[in-house]
TORDO-557227 format. One record per residue (C-alpha): residue in one letter; x, y, z. Coordinates in steps of 0.02 Angstrom, whole numbers. Layout:
! residues N
<r><res>A</res><xx>X</xx><yy>Y</yy><zz>Z</zz></r>
...
This chain:
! residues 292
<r><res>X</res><xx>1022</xx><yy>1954</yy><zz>2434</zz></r>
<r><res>X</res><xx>853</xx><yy>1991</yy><zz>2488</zz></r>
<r><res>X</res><xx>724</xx><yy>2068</yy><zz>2383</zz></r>
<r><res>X</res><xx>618</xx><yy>2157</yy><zz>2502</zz></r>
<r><res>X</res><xx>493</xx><yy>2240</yy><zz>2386</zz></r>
<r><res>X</res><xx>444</xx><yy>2074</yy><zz>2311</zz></r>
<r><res>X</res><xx>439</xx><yy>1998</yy><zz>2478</zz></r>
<r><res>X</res><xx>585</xx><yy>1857</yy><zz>2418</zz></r>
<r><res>X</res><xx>715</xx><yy>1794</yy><zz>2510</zz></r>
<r><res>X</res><xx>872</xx><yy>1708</yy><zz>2394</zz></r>
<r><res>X</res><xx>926</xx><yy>1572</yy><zz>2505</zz></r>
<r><res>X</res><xx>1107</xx><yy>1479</yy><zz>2501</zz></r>
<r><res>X</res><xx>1054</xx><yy>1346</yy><zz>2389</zz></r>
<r><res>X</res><xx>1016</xx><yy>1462</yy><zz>2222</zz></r>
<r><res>X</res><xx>827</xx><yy>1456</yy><zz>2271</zz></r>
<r><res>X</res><xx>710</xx><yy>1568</yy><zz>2344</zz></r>
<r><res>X</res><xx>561</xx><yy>1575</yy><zz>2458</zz></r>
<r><res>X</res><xx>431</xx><yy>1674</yy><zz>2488</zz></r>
<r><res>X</res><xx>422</xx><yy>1788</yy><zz>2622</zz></r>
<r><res>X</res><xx>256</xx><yy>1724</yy><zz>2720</zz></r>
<r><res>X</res><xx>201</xx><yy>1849</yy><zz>2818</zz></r>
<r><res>X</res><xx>241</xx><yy>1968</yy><zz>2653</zz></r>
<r><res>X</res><xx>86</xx><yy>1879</yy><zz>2580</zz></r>
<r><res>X</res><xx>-35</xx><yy>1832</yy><zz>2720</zz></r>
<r><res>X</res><xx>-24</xx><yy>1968</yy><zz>2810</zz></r>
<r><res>X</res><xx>-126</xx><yy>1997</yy><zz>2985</zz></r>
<r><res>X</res><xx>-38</xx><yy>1892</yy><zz>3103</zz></r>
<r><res>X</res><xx>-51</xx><yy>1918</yy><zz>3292</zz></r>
<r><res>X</res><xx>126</xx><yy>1850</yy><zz>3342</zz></r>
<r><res>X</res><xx>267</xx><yy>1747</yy><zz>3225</zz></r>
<r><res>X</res><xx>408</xx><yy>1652</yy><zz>3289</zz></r>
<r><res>X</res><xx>525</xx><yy>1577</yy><zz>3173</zz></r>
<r><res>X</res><xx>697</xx><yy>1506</yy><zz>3143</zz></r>
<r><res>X</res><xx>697</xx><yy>1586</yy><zz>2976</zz></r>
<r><res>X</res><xx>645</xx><yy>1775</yy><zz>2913</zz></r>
<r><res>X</res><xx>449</xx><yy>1766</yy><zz>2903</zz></r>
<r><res>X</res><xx>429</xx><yy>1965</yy><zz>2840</zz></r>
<r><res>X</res><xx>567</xx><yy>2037</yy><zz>2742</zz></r>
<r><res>X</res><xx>543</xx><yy>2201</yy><zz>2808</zz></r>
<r><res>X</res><xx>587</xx><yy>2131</yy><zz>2978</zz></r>
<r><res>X</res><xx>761</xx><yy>2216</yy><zz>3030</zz></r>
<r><res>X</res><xx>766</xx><yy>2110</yy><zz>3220</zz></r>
<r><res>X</res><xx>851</xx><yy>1955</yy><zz>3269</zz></r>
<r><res>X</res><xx>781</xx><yy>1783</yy><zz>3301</zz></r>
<r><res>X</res><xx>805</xx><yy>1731</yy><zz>3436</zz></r>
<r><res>X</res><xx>912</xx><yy>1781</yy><zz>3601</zz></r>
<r><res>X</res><xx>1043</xx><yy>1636</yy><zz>3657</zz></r>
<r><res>X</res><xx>1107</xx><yy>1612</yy><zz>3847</zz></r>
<r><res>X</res><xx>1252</xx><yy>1499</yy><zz>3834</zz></r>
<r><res>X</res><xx>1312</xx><yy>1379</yy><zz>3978</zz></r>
<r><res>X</res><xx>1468</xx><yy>1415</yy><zz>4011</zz></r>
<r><res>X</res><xx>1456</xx><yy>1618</yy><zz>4086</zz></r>
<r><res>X</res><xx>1270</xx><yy>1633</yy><zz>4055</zz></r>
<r><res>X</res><xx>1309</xx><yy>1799</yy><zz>3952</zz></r>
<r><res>X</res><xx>1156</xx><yy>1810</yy><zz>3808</zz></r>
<r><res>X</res><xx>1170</xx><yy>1875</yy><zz>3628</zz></r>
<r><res>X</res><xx>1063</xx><yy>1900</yy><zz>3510</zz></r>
<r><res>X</res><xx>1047</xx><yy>1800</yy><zz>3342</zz></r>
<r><res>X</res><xx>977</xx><yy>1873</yy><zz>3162</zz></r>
<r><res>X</res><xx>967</xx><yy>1796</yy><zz>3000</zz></r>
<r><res>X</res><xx>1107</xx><yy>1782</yy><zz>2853</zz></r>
<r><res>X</res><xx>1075</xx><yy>1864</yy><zz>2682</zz></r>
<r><res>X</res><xx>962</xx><yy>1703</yy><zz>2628</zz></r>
<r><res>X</res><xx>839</xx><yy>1720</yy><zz>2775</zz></r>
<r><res>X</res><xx>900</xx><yy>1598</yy><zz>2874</zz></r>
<r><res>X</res><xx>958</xx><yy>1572</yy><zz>3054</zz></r>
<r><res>X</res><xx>1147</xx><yy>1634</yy><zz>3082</zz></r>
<r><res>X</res><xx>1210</xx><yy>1487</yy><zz>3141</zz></r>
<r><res>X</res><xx>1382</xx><yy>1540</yy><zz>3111</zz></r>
<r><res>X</res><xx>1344</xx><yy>1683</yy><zz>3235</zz></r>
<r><res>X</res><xx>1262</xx><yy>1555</yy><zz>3336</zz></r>
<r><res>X</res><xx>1394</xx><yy>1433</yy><zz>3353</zz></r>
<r><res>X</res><xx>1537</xx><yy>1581</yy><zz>3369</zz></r>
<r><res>X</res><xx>1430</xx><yy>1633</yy><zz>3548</zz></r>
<r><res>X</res><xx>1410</xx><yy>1486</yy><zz>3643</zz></r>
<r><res>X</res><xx>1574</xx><yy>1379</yy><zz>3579</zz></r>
<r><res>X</res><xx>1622</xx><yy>1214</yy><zz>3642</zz></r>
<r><res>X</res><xx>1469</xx><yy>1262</yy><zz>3776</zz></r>
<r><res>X</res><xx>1278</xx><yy>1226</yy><zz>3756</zz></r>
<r><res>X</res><xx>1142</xx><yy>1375</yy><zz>3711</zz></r>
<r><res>X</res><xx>970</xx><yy>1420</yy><zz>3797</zz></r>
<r><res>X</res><xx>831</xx><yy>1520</yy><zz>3701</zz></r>
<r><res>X</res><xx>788</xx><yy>1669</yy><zz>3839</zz></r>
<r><res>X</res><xx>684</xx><yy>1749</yy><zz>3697</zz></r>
<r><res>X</res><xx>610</xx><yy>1716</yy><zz>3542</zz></r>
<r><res>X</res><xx>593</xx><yy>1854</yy><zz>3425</zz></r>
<r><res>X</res><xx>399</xx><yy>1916</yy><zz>3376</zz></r>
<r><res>X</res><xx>426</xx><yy>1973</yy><zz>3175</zz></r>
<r><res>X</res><xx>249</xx><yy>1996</yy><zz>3153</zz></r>
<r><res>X</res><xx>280</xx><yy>2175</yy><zz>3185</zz></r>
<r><res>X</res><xx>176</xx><yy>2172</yy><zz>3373</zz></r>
<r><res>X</res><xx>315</xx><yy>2160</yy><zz>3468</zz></r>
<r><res>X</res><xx>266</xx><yy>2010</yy><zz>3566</zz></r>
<r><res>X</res><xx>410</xx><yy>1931</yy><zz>3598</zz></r>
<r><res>X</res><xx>406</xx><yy>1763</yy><zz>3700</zz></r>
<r><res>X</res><xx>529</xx><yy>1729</yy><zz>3834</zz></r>
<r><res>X</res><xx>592</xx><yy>1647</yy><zz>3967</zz></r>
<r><res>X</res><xx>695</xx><yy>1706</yy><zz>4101</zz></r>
<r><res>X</res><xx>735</xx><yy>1549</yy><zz>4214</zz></r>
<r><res>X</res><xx>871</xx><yy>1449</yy><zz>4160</zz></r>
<r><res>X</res><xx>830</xx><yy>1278</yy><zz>4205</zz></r>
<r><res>X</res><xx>669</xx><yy>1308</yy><zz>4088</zz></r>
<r><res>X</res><xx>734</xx><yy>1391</yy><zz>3947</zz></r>
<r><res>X</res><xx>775</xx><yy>1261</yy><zz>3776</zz></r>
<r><res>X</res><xx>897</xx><yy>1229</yy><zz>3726</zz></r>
<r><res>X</res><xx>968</xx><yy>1248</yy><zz>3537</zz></r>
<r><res>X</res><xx>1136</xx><yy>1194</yy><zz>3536</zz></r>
<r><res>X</res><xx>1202</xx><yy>1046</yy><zz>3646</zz></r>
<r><res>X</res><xx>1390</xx><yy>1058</yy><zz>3700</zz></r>
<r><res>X</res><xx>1451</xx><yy>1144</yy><zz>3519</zz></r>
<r><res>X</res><xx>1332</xx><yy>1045</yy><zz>3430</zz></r>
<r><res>X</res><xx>1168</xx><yy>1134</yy><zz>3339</zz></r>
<r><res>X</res><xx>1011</xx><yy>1056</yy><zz>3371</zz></r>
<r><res>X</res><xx>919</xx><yy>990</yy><zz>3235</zz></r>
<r><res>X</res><xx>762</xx><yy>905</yy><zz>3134</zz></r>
<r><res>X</res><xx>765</xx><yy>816</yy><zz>2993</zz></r>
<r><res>X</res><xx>913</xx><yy>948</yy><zz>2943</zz></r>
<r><res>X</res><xx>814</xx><yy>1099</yy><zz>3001</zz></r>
<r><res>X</res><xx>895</xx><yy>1190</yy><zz>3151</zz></r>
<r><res>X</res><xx>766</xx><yy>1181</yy><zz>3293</zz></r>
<r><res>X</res><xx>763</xx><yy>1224</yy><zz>3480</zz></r>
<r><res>X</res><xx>725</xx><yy>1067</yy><zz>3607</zz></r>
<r><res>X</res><xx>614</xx><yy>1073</yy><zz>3749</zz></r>
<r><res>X</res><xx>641</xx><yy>956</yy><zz>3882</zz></r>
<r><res>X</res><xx>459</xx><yy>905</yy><zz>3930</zz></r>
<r><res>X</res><xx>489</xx><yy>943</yy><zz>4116</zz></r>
<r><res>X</res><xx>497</xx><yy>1103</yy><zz>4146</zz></r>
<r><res>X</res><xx>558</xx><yy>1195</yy><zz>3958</zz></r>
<r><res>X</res><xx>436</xx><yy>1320</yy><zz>3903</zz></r>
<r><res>X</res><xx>417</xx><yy>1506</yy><zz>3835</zz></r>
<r><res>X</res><xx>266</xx><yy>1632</yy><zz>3899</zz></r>
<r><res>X</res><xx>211</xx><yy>1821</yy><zz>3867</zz></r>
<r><res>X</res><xx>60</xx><yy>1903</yy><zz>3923</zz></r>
<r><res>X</res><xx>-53</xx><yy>1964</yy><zz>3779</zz></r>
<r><res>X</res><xx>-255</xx><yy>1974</yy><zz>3807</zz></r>
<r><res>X</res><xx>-262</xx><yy>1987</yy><zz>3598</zz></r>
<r><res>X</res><xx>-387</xx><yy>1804</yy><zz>3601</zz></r>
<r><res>X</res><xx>-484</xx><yy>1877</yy><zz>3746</zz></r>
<r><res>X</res><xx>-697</xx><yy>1870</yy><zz>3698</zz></r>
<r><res>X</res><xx>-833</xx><yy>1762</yy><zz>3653</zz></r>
<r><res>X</res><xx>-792</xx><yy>1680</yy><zz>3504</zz></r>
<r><res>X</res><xx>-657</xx><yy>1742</yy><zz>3442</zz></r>
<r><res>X</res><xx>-567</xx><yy>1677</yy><zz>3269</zz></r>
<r><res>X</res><xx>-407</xx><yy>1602</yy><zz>3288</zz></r>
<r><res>X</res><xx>-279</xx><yy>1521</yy><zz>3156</zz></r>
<r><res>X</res><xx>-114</xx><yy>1434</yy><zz>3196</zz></r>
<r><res>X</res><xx>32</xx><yy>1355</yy><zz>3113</zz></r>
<r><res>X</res><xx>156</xx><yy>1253</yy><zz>3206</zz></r>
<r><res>X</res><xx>321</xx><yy>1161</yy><zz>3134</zz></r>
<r><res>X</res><xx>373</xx><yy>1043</yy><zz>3273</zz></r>
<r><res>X</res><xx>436</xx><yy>881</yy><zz>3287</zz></r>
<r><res>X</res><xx>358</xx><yy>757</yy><zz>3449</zz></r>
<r><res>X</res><xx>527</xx><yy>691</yy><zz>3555</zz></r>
<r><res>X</res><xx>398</xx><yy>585</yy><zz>3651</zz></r>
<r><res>X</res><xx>222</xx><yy>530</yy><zz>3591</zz></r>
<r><res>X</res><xx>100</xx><yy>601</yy><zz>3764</zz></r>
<r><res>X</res><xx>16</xx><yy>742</yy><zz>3821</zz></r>
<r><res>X</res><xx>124</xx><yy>873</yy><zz>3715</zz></r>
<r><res>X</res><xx>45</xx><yy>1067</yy><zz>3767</zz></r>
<r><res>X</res><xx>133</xx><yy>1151</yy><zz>3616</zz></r>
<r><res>X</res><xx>50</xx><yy>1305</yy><zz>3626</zz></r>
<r><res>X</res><xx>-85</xx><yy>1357</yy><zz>3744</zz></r>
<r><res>X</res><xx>-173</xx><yy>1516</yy><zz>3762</zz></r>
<r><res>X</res><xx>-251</xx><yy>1546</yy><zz>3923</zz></r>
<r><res>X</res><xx>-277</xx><yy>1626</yy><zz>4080</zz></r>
<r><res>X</res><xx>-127</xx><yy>1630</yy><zz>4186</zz></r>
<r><res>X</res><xx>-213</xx><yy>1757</yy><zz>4321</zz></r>
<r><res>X</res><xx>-387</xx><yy>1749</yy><zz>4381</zz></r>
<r><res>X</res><xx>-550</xx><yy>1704</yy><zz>4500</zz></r>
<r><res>X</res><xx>-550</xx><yy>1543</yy><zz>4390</zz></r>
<r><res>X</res><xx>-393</xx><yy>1463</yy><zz>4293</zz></r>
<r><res>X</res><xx>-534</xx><yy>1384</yy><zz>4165</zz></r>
<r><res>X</res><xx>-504</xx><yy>1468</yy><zz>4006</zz></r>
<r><res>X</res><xx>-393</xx><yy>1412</yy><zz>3867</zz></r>
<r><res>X</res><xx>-380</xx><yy>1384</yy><zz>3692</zz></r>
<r><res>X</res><xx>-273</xx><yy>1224</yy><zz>3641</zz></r>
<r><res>X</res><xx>-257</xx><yy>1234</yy><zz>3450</zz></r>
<r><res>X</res><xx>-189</xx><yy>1079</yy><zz>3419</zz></r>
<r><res>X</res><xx>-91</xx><yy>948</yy><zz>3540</zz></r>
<r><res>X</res><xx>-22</xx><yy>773</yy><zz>3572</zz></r>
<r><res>X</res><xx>-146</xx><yy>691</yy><zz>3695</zz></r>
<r><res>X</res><xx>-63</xx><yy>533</yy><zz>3770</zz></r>
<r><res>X</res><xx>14</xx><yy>417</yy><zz>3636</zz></r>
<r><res>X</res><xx>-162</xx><yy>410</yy><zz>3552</zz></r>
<r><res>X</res><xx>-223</xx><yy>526</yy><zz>3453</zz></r>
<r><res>X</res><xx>-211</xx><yy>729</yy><zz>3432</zz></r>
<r><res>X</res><xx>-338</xx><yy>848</yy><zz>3488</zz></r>
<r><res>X</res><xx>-375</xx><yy>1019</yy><zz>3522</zz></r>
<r><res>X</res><xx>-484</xx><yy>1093</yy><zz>3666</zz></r>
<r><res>X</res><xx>-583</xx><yy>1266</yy><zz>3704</zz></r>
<r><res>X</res><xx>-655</xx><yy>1317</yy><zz>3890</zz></r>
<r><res>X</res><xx>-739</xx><yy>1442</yy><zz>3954</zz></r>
<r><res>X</res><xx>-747</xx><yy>1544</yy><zz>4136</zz></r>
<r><res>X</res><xx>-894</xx><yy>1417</yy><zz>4182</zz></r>
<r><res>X</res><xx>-790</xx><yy>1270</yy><zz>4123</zz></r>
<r><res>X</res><xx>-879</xx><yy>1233</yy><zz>3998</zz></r>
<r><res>X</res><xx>-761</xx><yy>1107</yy><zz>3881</zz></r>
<r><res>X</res><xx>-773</xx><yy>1087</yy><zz>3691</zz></r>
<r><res>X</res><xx>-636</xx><yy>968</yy><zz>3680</zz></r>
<r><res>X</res><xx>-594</xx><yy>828</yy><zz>3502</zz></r>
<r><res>X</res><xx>-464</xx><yy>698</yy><zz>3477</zz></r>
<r><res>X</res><xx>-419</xx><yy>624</yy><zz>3326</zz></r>
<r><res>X</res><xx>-309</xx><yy>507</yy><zz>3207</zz></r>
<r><res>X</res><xx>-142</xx><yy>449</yy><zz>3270</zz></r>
<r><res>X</res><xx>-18</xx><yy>544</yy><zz>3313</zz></r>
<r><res>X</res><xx>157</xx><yy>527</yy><zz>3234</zz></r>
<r><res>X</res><xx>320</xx><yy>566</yy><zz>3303</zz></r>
<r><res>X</res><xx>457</xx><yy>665</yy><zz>3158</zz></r>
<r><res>X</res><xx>439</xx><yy>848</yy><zz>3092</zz></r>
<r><res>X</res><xx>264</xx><yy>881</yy><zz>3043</zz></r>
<r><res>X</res><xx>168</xx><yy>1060</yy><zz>3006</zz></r>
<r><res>X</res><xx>5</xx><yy>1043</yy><zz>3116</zz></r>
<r><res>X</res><xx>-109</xx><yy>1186</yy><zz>3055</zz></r>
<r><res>X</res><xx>-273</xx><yy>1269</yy><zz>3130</zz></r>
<r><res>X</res><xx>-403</xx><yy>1364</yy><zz>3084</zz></r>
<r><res>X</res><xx>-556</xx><yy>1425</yy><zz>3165</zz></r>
<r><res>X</res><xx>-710</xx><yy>1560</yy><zz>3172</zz></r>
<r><res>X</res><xx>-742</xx><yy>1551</yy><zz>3321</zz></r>
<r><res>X</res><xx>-897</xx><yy>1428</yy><zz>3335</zz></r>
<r><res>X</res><xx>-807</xx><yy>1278</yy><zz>3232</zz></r>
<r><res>X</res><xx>-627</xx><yy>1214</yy><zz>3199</zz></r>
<r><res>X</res><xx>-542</xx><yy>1123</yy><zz>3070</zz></r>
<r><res>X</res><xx>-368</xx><yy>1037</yy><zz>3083</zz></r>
<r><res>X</res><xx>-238</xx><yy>981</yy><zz>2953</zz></r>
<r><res>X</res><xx>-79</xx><yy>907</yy><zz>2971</zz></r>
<r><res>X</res><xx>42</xx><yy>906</yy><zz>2848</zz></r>
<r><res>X</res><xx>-86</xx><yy>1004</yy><zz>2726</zz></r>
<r><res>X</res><xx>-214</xx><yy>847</yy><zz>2752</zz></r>
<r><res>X</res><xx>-372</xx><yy>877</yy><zz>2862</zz></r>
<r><res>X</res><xx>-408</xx><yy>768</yy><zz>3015</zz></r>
<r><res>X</res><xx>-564</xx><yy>846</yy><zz>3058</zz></r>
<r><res>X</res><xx>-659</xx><yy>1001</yy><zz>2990</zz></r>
<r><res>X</res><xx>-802</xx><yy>1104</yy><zz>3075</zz></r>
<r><res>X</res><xx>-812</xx><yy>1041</yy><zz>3234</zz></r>
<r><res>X</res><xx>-901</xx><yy>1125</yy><zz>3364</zz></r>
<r><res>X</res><xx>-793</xx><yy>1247</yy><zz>3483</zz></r>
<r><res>X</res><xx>-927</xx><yy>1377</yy><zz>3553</zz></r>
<r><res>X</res><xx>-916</xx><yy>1435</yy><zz>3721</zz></r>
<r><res>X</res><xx>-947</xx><yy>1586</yy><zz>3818</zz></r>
<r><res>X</res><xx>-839</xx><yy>1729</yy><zz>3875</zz></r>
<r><res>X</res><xx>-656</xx><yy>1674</yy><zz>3862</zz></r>
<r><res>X</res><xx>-511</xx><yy>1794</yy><zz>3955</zz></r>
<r><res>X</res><xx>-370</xx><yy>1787</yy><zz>3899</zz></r>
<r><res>X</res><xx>-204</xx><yy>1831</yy><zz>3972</zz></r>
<r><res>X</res><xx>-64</xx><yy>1729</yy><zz>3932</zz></r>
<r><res>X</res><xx>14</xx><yy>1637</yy><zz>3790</zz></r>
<r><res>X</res><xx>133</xx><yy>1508</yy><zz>3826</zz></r>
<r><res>X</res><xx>247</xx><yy>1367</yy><zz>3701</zz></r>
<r><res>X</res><xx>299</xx><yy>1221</yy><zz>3775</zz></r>
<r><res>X</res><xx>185</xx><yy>1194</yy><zz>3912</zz></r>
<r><res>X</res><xx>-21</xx><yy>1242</yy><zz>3978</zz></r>
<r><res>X</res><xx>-9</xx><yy>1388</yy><zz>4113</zz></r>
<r><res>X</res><xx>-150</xx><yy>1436</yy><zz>4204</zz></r>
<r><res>X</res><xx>-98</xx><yy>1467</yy><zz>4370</zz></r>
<r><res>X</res><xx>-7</xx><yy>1317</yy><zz>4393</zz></r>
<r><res>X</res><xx>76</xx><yy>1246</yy><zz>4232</zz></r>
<r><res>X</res><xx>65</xx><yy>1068</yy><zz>4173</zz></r>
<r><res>X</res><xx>67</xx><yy>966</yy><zz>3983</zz></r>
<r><res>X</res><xx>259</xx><yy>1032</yy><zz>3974</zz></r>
<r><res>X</res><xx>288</xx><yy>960</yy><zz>3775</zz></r>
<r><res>X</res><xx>443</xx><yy>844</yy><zz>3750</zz></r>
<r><res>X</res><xx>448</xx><yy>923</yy><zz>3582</zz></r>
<r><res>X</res><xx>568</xx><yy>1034</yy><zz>3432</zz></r>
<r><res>X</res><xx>502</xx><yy>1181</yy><zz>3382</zz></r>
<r><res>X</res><xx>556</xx><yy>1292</yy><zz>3234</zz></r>
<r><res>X</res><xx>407</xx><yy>1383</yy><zz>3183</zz></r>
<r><res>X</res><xx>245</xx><yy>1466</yy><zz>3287</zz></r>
<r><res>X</res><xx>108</xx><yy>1588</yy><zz>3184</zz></r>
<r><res>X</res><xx>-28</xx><yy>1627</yy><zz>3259</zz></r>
<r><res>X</res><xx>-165</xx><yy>1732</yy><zz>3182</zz></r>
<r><res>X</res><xx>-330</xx><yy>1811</yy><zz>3256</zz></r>
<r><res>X</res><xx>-405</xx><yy>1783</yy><zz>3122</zz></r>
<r><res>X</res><xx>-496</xx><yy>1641</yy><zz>2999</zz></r>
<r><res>X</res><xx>-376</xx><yy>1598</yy><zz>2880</zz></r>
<r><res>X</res><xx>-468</xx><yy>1465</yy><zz>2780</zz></r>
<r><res>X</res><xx>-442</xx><yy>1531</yy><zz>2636</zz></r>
<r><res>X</res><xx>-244</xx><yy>1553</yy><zz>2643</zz></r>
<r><res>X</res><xx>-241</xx><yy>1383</yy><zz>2731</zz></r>
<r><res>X</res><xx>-174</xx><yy>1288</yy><zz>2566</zz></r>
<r><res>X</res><xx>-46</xx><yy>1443</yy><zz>2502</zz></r>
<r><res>X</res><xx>38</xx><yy>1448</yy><zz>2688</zz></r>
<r><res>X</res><xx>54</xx><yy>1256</yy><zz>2725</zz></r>
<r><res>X</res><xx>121</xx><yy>1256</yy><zz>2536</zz></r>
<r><res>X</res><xx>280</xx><yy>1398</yy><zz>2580</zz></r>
<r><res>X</res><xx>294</xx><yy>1318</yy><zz>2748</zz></r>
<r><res>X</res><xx>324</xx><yy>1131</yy><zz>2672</zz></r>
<r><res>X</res><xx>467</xx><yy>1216</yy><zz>2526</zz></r>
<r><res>X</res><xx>569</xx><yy>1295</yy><zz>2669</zz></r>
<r><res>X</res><xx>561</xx><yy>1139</yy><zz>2796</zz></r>
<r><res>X</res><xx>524</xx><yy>993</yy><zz>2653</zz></r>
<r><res>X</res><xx>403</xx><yy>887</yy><zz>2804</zz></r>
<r><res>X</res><xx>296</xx><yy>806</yy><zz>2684</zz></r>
């Protein structure tokens, strides 16, 4: 059952979890293989599978979680493409993709897709990604939170989520929350109309499902992953940003590149500082998926 006014969700093992987006409310956009609001009557995601390329749409079972009996009853002995991924924040931003070759895939041949036993979608890290246009990040220093659940198929430049300027005198501007660069070290990256980069990389990155979480007021950053901080107040000002596109998978800006070789089961985004709901959030996150 799901008890809406308390913002719980009962889920199949006799526990229950809270509702995020019932609590820290605000979000821009929220993409999830689970129910993030419990007021949210959509579906998850929308599934292409291989065999007639006929799409259906997939909701949640009485415990909040991905239908993957639903699932698995669409695409058969056949493999399944996300064309969209549900927006439950309540904007209606849903992110999509409409070519086949670059949509990910979440079940292979009859067979869900998984990490670490979470059900996850796969992108392919050569062309696999999932765009909308929204200006919502557009201005000069503009807040920004995130909260990603991924898992890294290959350590390397991994663009997980970029928001940016797909259309434009100058493809310049983005705002990289947090990323893979190389087999290195993480980092995130802000720049502006003029160019101008505010870019950090640190500690090592780690393949395996992790919750990489961001958090920002628009003059200075700070980056956790798996509920420990990497790096905390760093500098990120720049001028005028605009803002037209936000993409997962992959950096567009006119021409796309950084396509991630990556799982993904969980994007928030908030426009917003959420410092201070930082702790709570990574804390429901990490009961649902169990990462650290």
């Amino acid at each position: 059952m799901i008890l809406s006014s308390l913002g719980i969700i009962s889920v199949s093992r006799g526990m229950s979890y809270t509702a995020p987006l019932d609590v820290y409310t605000g979000a821009s956009m929220a993409y999830s293989l689970r129910k993030l609001r419990s007021a949210y009557t959509g579906s998850a995601i929308s599934v292409r599978r291989s065999s007639d390329n006929v799409s259906a749409d997939i909701g949640f079972t009485s415990s909040g979680q991905l239908d993957t009996a639903s699932l698995l009853n669409h695409c058969g002995v056949n493999s399944g493409y996300i064309t969209k991924w549900y927006d439950q924040s309540g904007n209606g931003v849903n992110i999509e993709q409409t070519t086949f070759s670059s949509q990910p895939m979440i079940v292979n041949a009859g067979s869900l897709i998984t990490s670490s036993g979470s059900v996850c979608m796969q992108f392919d890290g050569v062309d696999d990604h999932l765009t909308v246009l929204n200006s919502v990040f557009s201005g000069t220093n503009k807040p920004i939170s995130t909260y990603q659940v991924l898992e890294y198929s290959t350590l390397r430049y991994n663009e997980t989520l970029t928001i940016s300027r797909e259309y434009g005198p100058t493809d310049c501007e983005f705002i990289i929350p947090f990323r893979s660069q190389s087999n290195t070290s993480y980092g995130f990256g802000w720049r502006d109309s003029g160019c101008t980069l505010k870019i950090n990389s640190f500690s090592t990155p780690t393949t395996g499902k992790q919750l990489l979480s961001q958090w920002s007021n628009g003059t200075t950053t700070s980056n956790n992953k798996n509920a420990v901080n990497l790096v905390s107040n760093y500098n990120i000002s720049v001028d005028n940003i605009v803002i037209n596109n936000i993409t997962i998978g992959a950096l567009k800006r006119g021409t796309i590149s950084g396509y991630s070789h990556m799982k993904s089961m969980e994007v928030i985004i908030y426009p917003t500082n959420e410092s201070a709901n930082i702790s709570g959030m990574e804390s429901n996150i990490n009961s649902f998926y169990s990462i650290y």
